[in-house]
Structures are given as structure tokens and as C-alpha cells.
N, CA, C, O and CB atoms as a CASP TS submission, in Angstrom:
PFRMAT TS
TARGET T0000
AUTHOR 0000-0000-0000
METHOD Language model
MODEL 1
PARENT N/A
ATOM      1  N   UNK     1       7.951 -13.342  -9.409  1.00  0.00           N
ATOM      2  CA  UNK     1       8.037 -13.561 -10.841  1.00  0.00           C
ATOM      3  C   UNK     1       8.880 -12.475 -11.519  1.00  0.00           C
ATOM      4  O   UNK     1       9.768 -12.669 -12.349  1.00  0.00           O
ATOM      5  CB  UNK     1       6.636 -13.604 -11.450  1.00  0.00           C
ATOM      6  N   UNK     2       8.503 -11.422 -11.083  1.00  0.00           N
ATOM      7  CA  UNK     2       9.188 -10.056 -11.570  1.00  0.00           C
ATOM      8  C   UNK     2      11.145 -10.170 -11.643  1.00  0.00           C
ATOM      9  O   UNK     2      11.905  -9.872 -12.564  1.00  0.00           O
ATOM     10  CB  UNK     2       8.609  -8.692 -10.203  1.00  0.00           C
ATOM     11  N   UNK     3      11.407 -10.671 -10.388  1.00  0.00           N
ATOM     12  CA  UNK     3      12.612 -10.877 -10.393  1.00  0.00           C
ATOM     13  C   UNK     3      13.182 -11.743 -10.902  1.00  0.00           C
ATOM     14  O   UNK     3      14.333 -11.526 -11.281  1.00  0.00           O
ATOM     15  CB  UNK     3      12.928 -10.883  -9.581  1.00  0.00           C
ATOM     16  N   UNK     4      12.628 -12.944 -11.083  1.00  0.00           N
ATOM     17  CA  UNK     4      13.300 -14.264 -11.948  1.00  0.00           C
ATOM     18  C   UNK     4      13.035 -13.861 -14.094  1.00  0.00           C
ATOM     19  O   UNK     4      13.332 -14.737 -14.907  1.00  0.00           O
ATOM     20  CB  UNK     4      11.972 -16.207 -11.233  1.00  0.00           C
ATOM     21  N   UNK     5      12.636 -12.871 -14.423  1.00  0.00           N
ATOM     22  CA  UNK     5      12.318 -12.498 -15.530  1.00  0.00           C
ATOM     23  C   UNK     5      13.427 -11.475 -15.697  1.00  0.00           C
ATOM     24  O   UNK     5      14.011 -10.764 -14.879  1.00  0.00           O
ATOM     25  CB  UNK     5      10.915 -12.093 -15.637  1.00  0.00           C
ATOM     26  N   UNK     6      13.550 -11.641 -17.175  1.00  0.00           N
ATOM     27  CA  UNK     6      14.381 -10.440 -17.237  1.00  0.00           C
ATOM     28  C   UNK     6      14.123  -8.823 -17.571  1.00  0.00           C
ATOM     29  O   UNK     6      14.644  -7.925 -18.234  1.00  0.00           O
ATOM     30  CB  UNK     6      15.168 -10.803 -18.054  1.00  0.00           C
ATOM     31  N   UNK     7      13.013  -9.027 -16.710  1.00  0.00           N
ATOM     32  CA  UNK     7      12.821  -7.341 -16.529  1.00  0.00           C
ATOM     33  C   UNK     7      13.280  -6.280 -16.674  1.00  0.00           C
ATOM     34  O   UNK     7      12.997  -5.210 -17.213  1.00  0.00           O
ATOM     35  CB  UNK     7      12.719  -6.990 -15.778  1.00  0.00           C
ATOM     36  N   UNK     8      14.754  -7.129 -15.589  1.00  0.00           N
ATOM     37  CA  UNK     8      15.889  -6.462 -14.748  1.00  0.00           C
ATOM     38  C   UNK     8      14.982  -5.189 -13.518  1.00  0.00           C
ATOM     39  O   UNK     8      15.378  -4.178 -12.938  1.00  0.00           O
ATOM     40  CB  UNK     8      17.169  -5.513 -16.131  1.00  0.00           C
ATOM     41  N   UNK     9      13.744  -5.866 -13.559  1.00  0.00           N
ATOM     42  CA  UNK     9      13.082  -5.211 -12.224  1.00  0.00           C
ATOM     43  C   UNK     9      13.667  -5.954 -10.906  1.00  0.00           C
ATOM     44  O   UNK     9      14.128  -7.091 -11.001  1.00  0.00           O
ATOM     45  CB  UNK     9      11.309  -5.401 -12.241  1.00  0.00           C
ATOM     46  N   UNK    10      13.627  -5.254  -9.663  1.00  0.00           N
ATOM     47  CA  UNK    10      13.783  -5.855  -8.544  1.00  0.00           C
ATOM     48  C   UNK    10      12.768  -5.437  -7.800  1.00  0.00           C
ATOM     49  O   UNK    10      12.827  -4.236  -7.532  1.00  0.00           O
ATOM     50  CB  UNK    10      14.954  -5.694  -7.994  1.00  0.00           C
ATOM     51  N   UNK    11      11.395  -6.309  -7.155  1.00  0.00           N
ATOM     52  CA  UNK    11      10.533  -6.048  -6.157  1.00  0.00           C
ATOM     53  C   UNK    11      10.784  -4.885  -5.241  1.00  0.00           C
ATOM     54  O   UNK    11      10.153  -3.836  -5.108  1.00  0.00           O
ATOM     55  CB  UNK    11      10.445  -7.136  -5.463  1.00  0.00           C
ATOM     56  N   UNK    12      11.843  -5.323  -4.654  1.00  0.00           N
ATOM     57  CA  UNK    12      11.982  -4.282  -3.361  1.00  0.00           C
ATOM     58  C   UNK    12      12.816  -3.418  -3.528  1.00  0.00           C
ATOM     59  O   UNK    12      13.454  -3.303  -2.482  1.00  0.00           O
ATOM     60  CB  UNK    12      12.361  -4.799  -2.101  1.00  0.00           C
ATOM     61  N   UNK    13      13.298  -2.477  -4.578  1.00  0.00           N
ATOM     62  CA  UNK    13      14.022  -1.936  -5.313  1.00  0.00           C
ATOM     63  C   UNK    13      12.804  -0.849  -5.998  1.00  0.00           C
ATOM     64  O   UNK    13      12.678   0.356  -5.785  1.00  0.00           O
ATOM     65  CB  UNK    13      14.843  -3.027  -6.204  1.00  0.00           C
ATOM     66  N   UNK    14      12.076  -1.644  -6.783  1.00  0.00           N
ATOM     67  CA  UNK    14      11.439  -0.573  -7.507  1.00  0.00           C
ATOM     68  C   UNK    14      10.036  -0.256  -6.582  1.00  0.00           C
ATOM     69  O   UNK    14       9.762   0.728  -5.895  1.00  0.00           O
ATOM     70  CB  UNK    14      11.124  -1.072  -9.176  1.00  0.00           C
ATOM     71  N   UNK    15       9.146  -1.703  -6.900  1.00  0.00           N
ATOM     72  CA  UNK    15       7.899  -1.063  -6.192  1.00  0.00           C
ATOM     73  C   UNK    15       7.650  -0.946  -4.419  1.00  0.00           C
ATOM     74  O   UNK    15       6.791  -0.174  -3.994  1.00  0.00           O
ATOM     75  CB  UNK    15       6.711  -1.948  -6.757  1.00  0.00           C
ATOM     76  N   UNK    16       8.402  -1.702  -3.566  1.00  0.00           N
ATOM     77  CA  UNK    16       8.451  -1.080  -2.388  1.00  0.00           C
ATOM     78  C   UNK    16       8.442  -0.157  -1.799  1.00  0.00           C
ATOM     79  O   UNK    16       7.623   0.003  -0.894  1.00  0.00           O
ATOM     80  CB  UNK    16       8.904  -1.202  -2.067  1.00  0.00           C
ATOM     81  N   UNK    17       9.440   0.842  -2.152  1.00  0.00           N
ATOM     82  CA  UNK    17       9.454   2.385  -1.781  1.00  0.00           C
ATOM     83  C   UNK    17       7.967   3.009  -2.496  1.00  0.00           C
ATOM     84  O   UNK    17       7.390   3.980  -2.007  1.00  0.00           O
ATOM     85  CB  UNK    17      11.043   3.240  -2.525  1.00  0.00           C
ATOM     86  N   UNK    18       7.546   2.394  -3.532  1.00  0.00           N
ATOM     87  CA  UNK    18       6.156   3.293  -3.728  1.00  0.00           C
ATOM     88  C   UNK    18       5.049   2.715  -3.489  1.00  0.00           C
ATOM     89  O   UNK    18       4.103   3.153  -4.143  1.00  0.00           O
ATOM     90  CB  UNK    18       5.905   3.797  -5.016  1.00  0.00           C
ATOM     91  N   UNK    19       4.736   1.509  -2.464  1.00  0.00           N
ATOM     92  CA  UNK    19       4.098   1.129  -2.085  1.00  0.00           C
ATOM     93  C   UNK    19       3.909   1.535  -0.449  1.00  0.00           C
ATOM     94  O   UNK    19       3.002   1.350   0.363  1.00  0.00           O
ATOM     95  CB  UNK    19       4.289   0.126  -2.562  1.00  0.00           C
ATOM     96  N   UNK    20       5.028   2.083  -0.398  1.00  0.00           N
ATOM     97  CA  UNK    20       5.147   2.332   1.219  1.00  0.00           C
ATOM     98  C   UNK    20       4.628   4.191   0.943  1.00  0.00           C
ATOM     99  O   UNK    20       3.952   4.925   1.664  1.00  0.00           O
ATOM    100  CB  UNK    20       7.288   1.938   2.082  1.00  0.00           C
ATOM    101  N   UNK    21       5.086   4.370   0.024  1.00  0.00           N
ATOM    102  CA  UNK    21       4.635   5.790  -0.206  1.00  0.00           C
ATOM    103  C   UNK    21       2.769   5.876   0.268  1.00  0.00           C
ATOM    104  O   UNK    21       2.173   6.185   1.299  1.00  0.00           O
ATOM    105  CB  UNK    21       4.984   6.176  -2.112  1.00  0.00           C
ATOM    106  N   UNK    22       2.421   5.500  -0.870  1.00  0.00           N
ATOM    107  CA  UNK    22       1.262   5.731  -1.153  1.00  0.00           C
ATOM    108  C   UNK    22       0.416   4.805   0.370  1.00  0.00           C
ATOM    109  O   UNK    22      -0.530   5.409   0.877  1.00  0.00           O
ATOM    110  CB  UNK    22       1.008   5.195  -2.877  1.00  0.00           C
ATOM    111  N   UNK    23       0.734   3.682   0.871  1.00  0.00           N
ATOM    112  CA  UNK    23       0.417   3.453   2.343  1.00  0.00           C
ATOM    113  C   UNK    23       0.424   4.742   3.223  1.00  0.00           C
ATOM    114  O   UNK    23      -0.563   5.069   3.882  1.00  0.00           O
ATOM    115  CB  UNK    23       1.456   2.456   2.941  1.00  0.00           C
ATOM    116  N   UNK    24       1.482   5.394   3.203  1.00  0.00           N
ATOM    117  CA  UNK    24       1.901   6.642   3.941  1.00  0.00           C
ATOM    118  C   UNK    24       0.769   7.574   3.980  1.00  0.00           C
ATOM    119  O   UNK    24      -0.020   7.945   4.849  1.00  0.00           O
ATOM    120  CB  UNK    24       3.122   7.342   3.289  1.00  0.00           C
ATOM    121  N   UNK    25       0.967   7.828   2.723  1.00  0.00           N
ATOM    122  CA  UNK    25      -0.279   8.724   2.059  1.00  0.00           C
ATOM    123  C   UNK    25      -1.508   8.764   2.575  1.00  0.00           C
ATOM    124  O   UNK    25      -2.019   9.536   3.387  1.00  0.00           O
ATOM    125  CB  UNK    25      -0.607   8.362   0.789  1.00  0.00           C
ATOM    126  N   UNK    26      -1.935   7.791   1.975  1.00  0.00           N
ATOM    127  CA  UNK    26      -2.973   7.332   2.433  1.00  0.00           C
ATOM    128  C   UNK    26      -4.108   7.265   3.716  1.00  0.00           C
ATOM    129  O   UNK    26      -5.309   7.451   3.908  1.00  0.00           O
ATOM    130  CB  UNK    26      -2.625   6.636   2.262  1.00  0.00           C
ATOM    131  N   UNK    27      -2.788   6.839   4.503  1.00  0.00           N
ATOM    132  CA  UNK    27      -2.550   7.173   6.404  1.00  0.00           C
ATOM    133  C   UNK    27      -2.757   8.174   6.863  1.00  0.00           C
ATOM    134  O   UNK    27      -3.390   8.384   7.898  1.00  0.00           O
ATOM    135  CB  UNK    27      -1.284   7.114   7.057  1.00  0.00           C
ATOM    136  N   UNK    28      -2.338   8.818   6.278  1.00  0.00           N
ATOM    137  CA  UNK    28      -2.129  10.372   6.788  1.00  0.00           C
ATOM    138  C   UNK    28      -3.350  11.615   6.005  1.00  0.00           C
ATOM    139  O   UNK    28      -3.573  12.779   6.337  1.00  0.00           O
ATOM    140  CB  UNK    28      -0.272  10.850   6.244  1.00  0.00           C
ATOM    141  N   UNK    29      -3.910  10.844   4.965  1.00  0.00           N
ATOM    142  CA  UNK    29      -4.954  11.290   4.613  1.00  0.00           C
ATOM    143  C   UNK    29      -6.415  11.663   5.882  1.00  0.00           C
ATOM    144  O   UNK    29      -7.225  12.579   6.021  1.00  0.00           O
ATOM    145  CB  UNK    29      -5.163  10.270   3.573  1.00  0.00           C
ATOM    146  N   UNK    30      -6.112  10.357   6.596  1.00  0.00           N
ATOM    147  CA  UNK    30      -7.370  10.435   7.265  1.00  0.00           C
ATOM    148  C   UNK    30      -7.233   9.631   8.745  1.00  0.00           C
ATOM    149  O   UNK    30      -7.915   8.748   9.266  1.00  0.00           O
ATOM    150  CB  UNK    30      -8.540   9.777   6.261  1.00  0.00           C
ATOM    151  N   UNK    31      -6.034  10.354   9.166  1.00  0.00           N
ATOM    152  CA  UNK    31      -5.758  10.153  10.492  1.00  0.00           C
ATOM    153  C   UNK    31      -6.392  10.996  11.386  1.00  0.00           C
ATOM    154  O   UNK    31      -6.117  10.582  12.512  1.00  0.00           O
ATOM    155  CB  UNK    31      -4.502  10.217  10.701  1.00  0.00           C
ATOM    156  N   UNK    32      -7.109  11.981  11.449  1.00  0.00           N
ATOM    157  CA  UNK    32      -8.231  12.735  12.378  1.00  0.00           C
ATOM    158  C   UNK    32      -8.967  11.687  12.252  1.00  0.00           C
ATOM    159  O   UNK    32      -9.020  11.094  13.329  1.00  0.00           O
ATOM    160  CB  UNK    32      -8.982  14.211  11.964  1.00  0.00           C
ATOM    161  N   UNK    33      -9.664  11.093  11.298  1.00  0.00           N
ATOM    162  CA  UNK    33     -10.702  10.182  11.656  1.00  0.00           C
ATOM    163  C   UNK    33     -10.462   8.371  12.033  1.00  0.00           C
ATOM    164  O   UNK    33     -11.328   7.500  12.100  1.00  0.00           O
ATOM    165  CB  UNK    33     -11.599  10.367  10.433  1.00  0.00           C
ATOM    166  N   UNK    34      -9.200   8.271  12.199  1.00  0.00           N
ATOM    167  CA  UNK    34      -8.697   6.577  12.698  1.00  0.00           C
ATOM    168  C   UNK    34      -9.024   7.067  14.300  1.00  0.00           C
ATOM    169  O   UNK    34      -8.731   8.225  14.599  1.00  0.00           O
ATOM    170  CB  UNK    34      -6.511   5.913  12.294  1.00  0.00           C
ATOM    171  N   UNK    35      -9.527   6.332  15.145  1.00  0.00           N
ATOM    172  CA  UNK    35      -9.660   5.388  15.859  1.00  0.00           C
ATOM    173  C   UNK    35     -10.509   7.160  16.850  1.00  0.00           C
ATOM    174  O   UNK    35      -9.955   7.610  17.853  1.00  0.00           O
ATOM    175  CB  UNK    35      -7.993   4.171  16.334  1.00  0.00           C
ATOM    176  N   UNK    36     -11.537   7.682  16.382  1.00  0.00           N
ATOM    177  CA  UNK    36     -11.972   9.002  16.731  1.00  0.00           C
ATOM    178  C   UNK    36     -12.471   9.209  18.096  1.00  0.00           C
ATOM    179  O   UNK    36     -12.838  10.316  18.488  1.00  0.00           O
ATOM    180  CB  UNK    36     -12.957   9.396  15.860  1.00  0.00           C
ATOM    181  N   UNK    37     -12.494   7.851  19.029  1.00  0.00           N
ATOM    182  CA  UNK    37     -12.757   7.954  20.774  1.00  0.00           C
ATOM    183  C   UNK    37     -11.626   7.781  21.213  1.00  0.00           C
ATOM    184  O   UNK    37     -11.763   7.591  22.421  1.00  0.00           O
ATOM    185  CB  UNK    37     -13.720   6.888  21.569  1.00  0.00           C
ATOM    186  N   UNK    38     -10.429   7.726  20.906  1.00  0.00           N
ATOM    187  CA  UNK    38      -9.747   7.212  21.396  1.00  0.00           C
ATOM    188  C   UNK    38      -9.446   5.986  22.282  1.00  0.00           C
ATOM    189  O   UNK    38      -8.951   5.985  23.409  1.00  0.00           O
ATOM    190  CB  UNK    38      -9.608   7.848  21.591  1.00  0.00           C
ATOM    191  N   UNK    39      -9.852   4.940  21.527  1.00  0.00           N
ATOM    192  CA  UNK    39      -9.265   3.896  22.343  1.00  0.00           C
ATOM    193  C   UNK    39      -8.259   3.074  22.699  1.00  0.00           C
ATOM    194  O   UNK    39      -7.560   2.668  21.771  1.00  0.00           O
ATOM    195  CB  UNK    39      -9.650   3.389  22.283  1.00  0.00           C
ATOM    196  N   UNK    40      -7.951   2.659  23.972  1.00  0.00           N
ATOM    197  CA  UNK    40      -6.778   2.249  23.844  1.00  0.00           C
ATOM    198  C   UNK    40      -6.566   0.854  23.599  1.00  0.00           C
ATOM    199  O   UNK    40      -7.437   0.006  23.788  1.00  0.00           O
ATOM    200  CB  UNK    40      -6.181   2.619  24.806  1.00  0.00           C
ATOM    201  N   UNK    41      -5.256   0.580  23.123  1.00  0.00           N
ATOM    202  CA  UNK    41      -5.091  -0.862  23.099  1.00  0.00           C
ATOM    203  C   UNK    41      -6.205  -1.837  21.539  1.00  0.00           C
ATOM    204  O   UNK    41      -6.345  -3.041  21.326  1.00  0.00           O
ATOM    205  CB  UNK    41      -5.693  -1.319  24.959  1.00  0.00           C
ATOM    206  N   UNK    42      -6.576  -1.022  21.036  1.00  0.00           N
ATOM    207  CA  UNK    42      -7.140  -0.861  19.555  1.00  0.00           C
ATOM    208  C   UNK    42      -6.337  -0.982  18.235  1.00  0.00           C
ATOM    209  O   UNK    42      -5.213  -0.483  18.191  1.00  0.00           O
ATOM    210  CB  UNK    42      -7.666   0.421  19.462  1.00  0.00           C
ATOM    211  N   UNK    43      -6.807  -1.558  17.258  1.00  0.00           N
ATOM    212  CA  UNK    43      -6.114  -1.769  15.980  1.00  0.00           C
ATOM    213  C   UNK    43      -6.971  -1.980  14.752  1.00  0.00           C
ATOM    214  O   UNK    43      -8.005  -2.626  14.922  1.00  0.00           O
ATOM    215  CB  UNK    43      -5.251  -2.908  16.108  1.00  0.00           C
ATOM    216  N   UNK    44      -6.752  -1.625  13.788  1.00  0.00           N
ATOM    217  CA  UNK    44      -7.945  -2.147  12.213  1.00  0.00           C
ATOM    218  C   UNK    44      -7.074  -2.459  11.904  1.00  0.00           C
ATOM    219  O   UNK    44      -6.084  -2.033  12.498  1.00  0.00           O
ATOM    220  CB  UNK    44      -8.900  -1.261  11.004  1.00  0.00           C
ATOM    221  N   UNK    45      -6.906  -3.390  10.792  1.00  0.00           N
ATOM    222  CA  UNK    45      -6.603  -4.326   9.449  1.00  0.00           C
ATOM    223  C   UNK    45      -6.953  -3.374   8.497  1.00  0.00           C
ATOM    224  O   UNK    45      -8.047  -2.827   8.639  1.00  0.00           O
ATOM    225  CB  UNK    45      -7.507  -5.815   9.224  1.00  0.00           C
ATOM    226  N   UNK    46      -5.898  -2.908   7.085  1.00  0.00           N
ATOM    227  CA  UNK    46      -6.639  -2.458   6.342  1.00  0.00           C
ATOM    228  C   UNK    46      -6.065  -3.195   5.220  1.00  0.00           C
ATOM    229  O   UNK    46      -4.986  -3.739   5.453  1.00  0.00           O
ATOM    230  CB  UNK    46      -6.757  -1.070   6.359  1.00  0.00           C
ATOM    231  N   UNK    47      -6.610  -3.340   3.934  1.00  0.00           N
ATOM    232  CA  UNK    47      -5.849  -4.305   2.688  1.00  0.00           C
ATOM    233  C   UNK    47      -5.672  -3.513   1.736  1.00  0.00           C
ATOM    234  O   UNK    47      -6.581  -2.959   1.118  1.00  0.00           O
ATOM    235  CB  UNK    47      -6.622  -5.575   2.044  1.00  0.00           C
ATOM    236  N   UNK    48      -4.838  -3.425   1.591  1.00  0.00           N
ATOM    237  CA  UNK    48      -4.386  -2.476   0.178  1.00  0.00           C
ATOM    238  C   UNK    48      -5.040  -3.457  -1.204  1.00  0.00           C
ATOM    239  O   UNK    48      -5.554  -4.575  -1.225  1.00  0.00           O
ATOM    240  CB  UNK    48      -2.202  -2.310   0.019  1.00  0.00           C
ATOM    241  N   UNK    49      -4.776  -2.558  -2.175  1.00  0.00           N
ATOM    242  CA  UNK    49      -4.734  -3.533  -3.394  1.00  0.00           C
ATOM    243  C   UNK    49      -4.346  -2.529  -4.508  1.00  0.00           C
ATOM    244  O   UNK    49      -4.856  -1.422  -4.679  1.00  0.00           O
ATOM    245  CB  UNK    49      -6.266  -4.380  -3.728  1.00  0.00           C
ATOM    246  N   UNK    50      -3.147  -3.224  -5.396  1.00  0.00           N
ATOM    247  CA  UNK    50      -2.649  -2.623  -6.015  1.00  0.00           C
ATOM    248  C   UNK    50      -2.461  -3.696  -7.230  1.00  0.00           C
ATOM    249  O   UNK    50      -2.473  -4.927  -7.257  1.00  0.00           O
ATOM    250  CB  UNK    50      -1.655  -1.986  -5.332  1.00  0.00           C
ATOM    251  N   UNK    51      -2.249  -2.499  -8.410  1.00  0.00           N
ATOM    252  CA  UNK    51      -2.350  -3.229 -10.107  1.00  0.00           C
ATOM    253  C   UNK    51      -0.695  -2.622 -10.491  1.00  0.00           C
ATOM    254  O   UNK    51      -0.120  -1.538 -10.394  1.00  0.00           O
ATOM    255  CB  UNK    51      -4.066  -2.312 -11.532  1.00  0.00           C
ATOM    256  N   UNK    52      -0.435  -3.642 -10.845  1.00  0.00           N
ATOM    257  CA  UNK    52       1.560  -3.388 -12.283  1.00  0.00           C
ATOM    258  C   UNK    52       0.697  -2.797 -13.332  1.00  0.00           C
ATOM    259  O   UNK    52      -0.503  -3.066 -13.276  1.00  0.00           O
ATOM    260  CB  UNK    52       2.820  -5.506 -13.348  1.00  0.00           C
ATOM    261  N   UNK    53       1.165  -1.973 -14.355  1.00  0.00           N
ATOM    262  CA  UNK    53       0.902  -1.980 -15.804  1.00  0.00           C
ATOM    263  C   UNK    53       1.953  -2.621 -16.477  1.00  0.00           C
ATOM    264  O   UNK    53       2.846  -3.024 -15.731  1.00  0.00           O
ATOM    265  CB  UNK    53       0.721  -0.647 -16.366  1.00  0.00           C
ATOM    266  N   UNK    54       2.104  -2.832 -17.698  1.00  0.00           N
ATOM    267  CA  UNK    54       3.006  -3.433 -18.663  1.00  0.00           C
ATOM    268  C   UNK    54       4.030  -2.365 -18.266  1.00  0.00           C
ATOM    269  O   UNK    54       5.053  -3.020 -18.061  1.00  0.00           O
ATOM    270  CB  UNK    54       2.504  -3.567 -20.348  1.00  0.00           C
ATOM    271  N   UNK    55       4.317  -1.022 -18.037  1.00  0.00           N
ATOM    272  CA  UNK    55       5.193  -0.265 -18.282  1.00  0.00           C
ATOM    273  C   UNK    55       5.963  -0.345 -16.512  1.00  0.00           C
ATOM    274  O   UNK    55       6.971   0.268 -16.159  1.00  0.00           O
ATOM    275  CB  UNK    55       4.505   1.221 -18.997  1.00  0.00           C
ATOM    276  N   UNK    56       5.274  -1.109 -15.812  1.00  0.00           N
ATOM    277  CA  UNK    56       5.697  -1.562 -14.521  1.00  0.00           C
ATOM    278  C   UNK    56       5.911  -0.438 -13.225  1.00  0.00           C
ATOM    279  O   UNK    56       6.621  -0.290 -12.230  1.00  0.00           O
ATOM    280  CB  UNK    56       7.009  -2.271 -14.822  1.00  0.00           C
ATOM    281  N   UNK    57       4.653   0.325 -14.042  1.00  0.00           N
ATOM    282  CA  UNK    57       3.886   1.359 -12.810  1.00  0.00           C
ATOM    283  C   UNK    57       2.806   0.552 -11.811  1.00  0.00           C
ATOM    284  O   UNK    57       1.940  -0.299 -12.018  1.00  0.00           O
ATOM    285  CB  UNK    57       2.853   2.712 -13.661  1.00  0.00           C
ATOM    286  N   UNK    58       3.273   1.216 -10.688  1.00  0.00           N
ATOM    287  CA  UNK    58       1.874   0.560  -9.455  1.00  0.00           C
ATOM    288  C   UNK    58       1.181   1.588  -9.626  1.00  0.00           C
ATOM    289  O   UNK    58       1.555   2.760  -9.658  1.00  0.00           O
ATOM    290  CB  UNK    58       2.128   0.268  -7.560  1.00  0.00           C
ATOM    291  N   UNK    59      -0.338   0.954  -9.791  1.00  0.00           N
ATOM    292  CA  UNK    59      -1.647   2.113  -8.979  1.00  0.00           C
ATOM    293  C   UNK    59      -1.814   1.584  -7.839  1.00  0.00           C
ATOM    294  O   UNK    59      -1.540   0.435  -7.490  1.00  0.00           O
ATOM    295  CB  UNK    59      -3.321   2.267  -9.650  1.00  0.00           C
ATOM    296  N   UNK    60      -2.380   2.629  -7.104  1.00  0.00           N
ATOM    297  CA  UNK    60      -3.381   2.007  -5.874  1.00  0.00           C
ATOM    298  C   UNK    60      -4.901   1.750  -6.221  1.00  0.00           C
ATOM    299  O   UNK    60      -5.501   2.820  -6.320  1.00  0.00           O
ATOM    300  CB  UNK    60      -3.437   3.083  -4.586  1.00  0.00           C
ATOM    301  N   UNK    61      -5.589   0.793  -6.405  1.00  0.00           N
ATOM    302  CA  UNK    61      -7.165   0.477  -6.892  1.00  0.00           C
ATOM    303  C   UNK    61      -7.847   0.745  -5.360  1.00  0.00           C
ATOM    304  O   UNK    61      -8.804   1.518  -5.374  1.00  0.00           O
ATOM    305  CB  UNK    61      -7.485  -1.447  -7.627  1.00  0.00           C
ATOM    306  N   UNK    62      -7.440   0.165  -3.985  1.00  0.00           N
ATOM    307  CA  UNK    62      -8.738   0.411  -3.299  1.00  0.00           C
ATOM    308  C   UNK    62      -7.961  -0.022  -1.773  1.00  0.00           C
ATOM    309  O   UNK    62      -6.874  -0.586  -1.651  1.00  0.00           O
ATOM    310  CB  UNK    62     -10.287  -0.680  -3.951  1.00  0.00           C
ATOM    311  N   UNK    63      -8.705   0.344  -0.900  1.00  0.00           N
ATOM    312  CA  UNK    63      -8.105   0.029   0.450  1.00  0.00           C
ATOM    313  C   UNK    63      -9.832  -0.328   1.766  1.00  0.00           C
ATOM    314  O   UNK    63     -10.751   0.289   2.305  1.00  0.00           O
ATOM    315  CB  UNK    63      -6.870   1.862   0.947  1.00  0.00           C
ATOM    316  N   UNK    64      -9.203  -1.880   1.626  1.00  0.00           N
ATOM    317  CA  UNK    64     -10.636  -2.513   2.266  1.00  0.00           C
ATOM    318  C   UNK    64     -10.176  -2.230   4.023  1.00  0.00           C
ATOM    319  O   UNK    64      -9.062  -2.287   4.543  1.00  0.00           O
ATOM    320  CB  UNK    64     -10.946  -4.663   1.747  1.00  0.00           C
ATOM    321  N   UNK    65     -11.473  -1.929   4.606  1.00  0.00           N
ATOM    322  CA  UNK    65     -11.057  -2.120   6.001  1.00  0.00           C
ATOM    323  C   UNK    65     -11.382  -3.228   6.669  1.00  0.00           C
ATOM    324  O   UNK    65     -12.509  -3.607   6.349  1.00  0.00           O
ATOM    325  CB  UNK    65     -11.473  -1.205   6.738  1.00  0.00           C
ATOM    326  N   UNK    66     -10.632  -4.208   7.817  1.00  0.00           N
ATOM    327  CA  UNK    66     -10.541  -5.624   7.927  1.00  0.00           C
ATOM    328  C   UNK    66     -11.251  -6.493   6.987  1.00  0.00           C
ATOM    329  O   UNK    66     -12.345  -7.056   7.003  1.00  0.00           O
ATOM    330  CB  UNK    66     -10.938  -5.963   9.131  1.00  0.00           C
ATOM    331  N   UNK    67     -10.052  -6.401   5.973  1.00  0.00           N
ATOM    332  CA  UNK    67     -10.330  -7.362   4.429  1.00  0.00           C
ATOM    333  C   UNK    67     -10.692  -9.237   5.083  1.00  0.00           C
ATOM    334  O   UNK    67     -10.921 -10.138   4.276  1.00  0.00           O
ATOM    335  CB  UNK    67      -8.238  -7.327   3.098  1.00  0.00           C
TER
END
């Protein structure tokens, strides 16, 4: 929607790079405690969820594990 409006926003232009940020972040927040026996051949699902404001800032609201 963002892109067909005249925003003059572009999805993967503006909020991509700070969606990948704050994923990053996030990750790396609490990578001592991902996967803490080491197992192999292992994976979680995690779901981000994120809010636009009118001024067409992302927050991050919450990060579910296998949403």
C-alpha cells in the first residue's frame, strides 16, 4: 500500500534496512541463551511484530517464539 500511495515511501528502501536492524539486534541480544545444549540440526520460528506511525517510523511491539 505504502508504495502505490504517494508517500513517496518505498518498502524496501525505507523500512527494510530497519527491520533487519532491529531483527539483528535482537538476535544478538540473547544468543548465549538460543539453542543452550547445543543441538544439532535444530531451529525455532520466531515472529516479529512491528507498528508504522503516521510519521512512518517502525517500532518493534513483541517477538513470539514459534508464532
Amino acid at each position: 500500500h505504502l508504495d502505490d500511495t504517494k508517500s513517496g515511501i518505498k518498502v524496501t528502501d525505507h523500512f527494510h534496512p530497519k527491520i533487519a536492524e532491529m531483527v539483528s539486534l535482537s538476535v544478538k541480544s540473547v544468543k548465549k541463551k538460543l539453542n543452550p545444549n547445543r543441538r544439532k540440526h535444530c531451529f525455532e520460528i520466531f515472529g516479529y511484530d512491528f507498528i508504522i506511525d503516521g510519521d512512518y517510523d517502525i517500532f518493534l511491539i513483541e517477538i513470539n517464539t514459534n508464532p
